[in-house]
N, C-alpha and C positions, 0 to 999 in steps of 0.2 A: 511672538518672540522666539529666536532659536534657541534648539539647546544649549547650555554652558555645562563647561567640566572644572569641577573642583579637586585638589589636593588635599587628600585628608591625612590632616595633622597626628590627629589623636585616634587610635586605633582599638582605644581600650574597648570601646560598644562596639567594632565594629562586626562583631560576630554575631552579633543579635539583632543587630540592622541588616547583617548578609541570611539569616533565617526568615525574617520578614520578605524578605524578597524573593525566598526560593534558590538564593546564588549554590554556586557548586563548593562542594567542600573544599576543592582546591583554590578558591578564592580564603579560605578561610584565615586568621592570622596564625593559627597551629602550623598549619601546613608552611606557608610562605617565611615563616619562620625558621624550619625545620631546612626550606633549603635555600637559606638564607648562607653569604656570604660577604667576603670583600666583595666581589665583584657582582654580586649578587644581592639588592638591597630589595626589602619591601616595599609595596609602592599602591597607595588608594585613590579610588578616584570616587565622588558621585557627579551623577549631571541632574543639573536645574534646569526645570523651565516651569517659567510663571512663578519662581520662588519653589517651587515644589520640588524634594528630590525623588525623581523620578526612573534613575536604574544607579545602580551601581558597578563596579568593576575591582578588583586587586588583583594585583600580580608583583611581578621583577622588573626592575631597573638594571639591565645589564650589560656590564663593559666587556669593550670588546679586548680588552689586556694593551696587548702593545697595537696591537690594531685603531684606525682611527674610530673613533664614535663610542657612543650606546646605544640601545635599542629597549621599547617596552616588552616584555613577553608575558602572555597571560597563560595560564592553563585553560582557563573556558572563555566563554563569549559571556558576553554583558549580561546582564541580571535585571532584570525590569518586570514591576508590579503591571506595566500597562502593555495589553496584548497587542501591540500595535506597529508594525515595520515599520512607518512614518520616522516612530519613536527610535525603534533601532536604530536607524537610517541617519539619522542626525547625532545621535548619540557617537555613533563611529566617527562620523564627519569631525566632531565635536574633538575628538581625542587625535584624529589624524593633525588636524591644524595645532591641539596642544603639542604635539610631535615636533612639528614642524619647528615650532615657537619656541620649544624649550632644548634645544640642540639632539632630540634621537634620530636615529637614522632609520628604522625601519617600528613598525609596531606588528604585533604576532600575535594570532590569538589561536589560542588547540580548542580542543571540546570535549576534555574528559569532563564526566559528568554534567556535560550542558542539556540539564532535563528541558529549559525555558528557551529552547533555540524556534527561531524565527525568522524562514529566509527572506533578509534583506538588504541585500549587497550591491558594493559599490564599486563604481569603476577602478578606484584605486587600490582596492584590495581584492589578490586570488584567492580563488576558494578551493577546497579540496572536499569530498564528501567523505565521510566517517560514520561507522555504525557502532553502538554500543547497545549492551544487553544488560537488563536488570528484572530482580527478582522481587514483585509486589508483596510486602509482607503485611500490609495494612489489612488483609483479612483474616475469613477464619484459618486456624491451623489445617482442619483435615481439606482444607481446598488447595491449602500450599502442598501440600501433600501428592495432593491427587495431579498435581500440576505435572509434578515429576514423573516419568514414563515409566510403565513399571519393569522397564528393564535395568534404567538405573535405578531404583530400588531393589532389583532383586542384585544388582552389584553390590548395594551397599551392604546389604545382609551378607551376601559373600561373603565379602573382607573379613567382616565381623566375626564371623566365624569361625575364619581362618585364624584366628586371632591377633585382628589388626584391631589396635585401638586409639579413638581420637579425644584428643587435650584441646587446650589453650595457652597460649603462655605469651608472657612480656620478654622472657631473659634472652638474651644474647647469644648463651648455647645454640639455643634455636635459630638464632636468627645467622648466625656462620656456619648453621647446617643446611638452614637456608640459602644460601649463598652457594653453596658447595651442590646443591641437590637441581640448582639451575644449570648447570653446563650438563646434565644427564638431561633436563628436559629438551634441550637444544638440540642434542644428538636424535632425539627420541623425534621429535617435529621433523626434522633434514632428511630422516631415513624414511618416514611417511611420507613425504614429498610437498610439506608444507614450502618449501623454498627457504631462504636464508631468513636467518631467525634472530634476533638480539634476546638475550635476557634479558637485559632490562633497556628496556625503550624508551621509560619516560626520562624526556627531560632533565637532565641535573642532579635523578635519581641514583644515589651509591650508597653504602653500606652505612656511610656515617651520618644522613639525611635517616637513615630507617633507625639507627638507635637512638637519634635525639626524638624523634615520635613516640618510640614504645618509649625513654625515659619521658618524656611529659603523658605520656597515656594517650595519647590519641592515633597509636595504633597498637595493634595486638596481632599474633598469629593461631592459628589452627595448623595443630601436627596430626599427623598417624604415625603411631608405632608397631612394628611388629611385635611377636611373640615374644622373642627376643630381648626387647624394650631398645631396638634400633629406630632411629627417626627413620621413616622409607618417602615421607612425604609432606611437605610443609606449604601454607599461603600465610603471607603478609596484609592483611587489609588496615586502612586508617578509616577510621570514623569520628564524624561530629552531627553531634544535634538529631540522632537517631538515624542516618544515613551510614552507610558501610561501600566502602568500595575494594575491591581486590586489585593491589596492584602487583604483586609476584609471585607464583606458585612455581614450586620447582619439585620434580616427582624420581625418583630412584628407576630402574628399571624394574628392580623385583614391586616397586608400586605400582605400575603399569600391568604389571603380568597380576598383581590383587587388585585393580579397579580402585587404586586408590582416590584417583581423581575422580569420582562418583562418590566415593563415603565420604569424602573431605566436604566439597559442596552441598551433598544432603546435611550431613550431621551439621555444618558450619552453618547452613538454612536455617535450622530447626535452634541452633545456639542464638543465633539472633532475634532470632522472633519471638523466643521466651525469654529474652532480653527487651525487649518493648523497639526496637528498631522497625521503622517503616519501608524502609527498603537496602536490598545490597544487589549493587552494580559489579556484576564478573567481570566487564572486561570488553575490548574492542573485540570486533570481526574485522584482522586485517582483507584489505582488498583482494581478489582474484577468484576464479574457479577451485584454482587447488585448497581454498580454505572451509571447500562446501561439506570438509564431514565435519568441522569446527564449528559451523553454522549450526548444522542438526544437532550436534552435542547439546552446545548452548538451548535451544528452542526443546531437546529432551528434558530439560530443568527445569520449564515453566517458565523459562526468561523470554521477556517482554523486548523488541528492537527498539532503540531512539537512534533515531538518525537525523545528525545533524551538521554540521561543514567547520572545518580550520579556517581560519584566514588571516592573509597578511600582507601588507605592502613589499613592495620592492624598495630598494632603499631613496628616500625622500631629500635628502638631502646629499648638497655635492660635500667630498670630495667622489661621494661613492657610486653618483647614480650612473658613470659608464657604466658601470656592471651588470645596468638592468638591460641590457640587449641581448647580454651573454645570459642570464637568467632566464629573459623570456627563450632564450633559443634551447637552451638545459630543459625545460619542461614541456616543449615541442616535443626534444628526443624522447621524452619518456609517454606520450600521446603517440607519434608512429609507429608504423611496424617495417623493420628495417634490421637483416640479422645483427646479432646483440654483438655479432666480435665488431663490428663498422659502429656501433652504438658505443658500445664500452669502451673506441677509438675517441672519438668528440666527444666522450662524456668526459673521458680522465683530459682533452685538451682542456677544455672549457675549469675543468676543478683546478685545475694548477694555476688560471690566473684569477678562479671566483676566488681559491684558497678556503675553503671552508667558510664564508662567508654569506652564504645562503642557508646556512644548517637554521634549526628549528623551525 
């Protein structure tokens, strides 16, 4: 029998059925909740086969405003107890035709925190490769420890010193100093020659998504202060079910010139771990050569790589799918090598008549 996909009604267990599975906290109902709007509806799926449910999925229902359609968007890829692509493989299929069925025009899947990825991919959906880094705290303390290079430890003694000191906090203070401490890390990335930078990248993610979190508690920040009792340096992480993930850290410059981003990391390590959490996920390695001192940072902290793929349809149903030739041709341009002013010609033709309509 093929897979079938279900629409799940009732979402009360569904966090404790998403733990049994392994799913990504971003599948979670905290989360999907939090950036939850009009336009932006919650949305579950499980797939059966043989009667059995066999993976699960949540994400967004999202309109496209005055534009025609909706589209599903997931933050991770499918959740499934059974280690098997077959399974994958039908499961997708399974949800593309629910697509189909139920008037969306495209289905999207990202891969933050997709620990249970599996490559097995279909012709209708592109894939993109994604690397993410996480820090195993399921063991002993002085191993997590030792994990960390002792140059970022002797940073983090540093700071300490110097009399930088690190908190925790829920309140909001923090969190619009947060805010404010991001367009300093941007500047700080752009002059290192990380290339063009977003503060915040994920998805849907804005100020008022991060206070509904800290108000339900299922996210919290790690500040440093100087001597002073000045924030110099702040991360946002959400956590469910003993999982931690970082999604915004924004650093001062005089926190750069004190290694703040090494004491925040160690000390925010060592906060979780005597909190009983089994792991905290820092964060993607965007693509490219210029992100290779990004890389080593990451891997100076004992962080562990998952590497696993985005994917998504082109849009599946008409009014929309002329678009997909212009699309396919959009991600050609960014595959050759051809100077970027004749690039950045055909790219901005092709966005004026996609209109935004390939984004996530």
């Amino acid at each position: 029998m093929p897979v079938t996909v279900q629409k799940v009604n009732n979402s009360v267990s569904w966090d404790k059925k998403l733990g049994e599975f392994n799913g990504s906290l971003f599948m979670s109902g905290s989360w999907l909740n939090a950036v939850s709007s009009r336009e932006r509806i919650p949305i579950f799926f499980s797939f059966i086969l043989d009667g059995e449910t066999v993976a699960l999925v949540g994400g967004l229902e999202v309109l496209y405003g005055k534009r025609p359609g909706k589209f599903l968007f997931f933050y991770s890829g499918i959740a499934s107890q059974r280690n098997n692509e077959v399974v994958y493989r039908e499961c997708k299929m399974a949800l593309h035709d629910y697509a189909v069925d139920n008037g969306f025009y495209r289905v999207i899947f990202k891969s933050y925190d997709y620990t249970g990825y599996i490559p097995a991919g279909l012709d209708q959906f592109n894939q993109y490769r994604r690397k993410e880094y996480y820090i195993n705290l399921a063991g002993d303390q002085q191993a997590i420890v030792k994990g960390f290079a002792p140059d970022v430890r002797r940073r983090a003694r540093k700071a300490a010193r110097e009399g930088v000191g690190f908190g925790t906090s829920c309140s909001k203070e923090v969190l619009y100093k947060l805010f404010e401490l991001l367009d300093s890390t941007k500047k700080t990335r752009e002059i290192k020659g990380y290339g063009s930078y977003r503060s915040v990248g994920m998805p849907f993610l804005d100020r008022n998504v991060c206070e509904k979190l800290l108000e339900s508690k299922h996210a919290r920040m790690f500040y440093a202060k100087d001597k002073n009792g000045r924030i110099i340096g702040a991360q946002l992480f959400i956590d469910h079910m003993g999982k931690a993930y970082g999604i915004l850290m924004g650093i001062s410059s005089e926190g750069y010139r004190k290694s703040v981003p090494s004491l925040l990391l160690y000390e925010g390590t060592m906060s979780l771990k005597s909190d009983n959490y089994d792991y905290y996920n820092i964060g993607a390695l965007p693509a490219g050569k210029k992100n290779s001192g990004l890389k080593r940072f990451k891997e100076s902290l004992g962080a562990v790589m998952i590497e696993s793929s985005e994917e998504a349809t082109d849009f599946i149903l008409p009014s929309l799918t002329y678009l997909n030739p212009l699309m396919k041709f959009k991600r050609f341009l960014f595959r050759i090598r051809i100077p970027w002013r004749l690039k950045k010609l055909f790219l901005m033709a092709t966005d004026t008549i996609i209109r935004g309509r390939d984004h996530y």
